[in-house]
C-alpha positions in Angstrom: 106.3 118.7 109.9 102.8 119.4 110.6 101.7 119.5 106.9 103.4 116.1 106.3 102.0 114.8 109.2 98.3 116.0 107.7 98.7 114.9 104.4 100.1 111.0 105.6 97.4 108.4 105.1 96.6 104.9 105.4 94.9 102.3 103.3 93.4 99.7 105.2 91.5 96.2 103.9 88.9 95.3 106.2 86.8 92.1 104.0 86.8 93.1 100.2 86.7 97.1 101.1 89.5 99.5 101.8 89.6 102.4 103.8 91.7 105.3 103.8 92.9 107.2 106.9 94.4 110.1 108.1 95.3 112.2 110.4 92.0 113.9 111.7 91.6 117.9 111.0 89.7 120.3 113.5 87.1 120.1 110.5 86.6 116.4 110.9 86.0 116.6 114.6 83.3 119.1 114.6 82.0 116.8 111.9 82.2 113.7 114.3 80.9 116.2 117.4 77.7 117.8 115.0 77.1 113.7 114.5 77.4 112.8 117.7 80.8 112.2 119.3 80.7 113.4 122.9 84.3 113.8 122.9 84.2 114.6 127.0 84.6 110.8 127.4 87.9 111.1 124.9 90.5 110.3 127.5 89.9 106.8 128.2 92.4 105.0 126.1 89.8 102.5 123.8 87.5 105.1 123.2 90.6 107.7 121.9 91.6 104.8 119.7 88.1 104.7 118.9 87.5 108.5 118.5 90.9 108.6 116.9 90.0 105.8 113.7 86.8 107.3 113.2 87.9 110.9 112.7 90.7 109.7 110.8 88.3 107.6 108.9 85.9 111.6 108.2 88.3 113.0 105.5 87.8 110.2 102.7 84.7 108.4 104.0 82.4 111.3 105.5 79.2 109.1 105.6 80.7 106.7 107.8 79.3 106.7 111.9 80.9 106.3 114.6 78.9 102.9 115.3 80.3 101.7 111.3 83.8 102.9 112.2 83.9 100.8 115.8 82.5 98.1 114.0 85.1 98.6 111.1 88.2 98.7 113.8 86.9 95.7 115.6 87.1 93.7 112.4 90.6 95.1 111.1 91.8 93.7 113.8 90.2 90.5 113.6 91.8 90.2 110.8 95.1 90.8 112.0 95.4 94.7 110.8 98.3 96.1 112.6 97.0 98.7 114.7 100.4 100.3 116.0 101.1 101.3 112.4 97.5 102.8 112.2 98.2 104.7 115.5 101.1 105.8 114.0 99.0 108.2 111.7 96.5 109.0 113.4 
């Protein structure tokens, strides 16, 4: 279950790009903490969703930020992205 779970990702269209995500590894989160993430402030519920899409976003895209992965989330859903089925994988 866990393995399927790990290897499930996403393809999102945010403008003319697309993004893949998936769900985040203990690698990708020291990756987000050595760039930055202070993941003490992790349990509000925007910034897990937050926390959550950027990691997810570290596997296939690992020169994104944090700030360019907010930004990215804010405008998927501008868009209309459906972010219950993203929250579904990650």
């Amino acid at each position: 279950m866990e393995e399927w779970i790990r290897s499930k990702l996403i393809k999102i269209k945010v403008g003319e790009k697309e993004y893949s995500l998936g769900y985040p590894t203990r690698k990708d989160a020291v990756k987000a903490e050595i760039n930055g993430l202070d993941i003490t402030n992790a349990g509000r519920v925007l910034m897990l969703t937050e926390t959550l899409f950027y990691t997810g976003l570290l596997a296939k895209h690992p020169e994104i930020t944090r700030e360019e992965a907010v930004e990215l989330l804010e405008k998927y859903m501008e868009e209309d992205g459906d972010i219950e089925e993203v929250k579904e994988v990650i």
